[in-house]
C-alpha positions as CSV (number, residue, x, y, z in Angstrom):
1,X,0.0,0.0,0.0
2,X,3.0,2.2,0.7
3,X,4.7,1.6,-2.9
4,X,0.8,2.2,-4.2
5,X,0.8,5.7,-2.4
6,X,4.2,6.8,-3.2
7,X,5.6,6.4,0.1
8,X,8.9,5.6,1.3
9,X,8.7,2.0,2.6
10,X,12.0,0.3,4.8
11,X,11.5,-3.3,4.6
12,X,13.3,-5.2,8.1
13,X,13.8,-8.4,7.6
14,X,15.7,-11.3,9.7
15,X,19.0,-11.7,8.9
16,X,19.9,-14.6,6.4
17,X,16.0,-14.8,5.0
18,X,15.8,-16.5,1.9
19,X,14.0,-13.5,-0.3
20,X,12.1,-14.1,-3.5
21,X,9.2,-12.5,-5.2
22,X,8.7,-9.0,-4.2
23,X,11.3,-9.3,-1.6
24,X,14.2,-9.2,-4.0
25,X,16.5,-6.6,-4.7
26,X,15.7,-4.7,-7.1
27,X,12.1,-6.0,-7.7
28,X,10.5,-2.4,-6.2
29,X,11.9,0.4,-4.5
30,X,12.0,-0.6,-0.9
31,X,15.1,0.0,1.3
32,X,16.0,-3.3,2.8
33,X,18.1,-3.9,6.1
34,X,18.6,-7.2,7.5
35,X,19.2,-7.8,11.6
36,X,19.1,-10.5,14.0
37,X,15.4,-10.2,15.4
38,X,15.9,-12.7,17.9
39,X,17.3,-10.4,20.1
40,X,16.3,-6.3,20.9
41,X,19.6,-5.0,20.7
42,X,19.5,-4.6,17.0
43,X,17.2,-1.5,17.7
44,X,19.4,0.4,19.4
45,X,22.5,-0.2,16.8
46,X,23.9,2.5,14.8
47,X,23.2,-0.1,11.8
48,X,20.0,0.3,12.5
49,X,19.1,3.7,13.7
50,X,21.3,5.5,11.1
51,X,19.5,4.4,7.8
52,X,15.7,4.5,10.3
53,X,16.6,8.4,11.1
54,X,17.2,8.7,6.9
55,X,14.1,7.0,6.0
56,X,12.3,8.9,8.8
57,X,13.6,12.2,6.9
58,X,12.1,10.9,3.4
59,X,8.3,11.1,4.9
């Protein structure tokens, strides 16, 4: 609905998830980032929160 409305979308995904269909790269123009989601920490990385603060800037 986001890609439908012309909206920025950030796609978070578990690290080393098998992606296919409109998941790959390069299928639509989604920002992907990949973390370990078993655990909270990832939230509070500077992996994380650097390209969340940029996406936050595109709406």
């Amino acid at each position: 609905m986001a890609f439908m409305l012309n909206l920025p979308t950030m796609l978070i995904s578990e690290k080393d998830l098998h992606n296919e269909g409109l998941f790959e790269i390069g299928t639509l123009p989604i920002t992907k980032h990949e973390y370990n989601l078993k655990s909270v920490d990832w939230m509070n990385s500077s992996e994380f929160l650097d390209p969340f603060n940029e996406w936050i800037g595109l709406l």
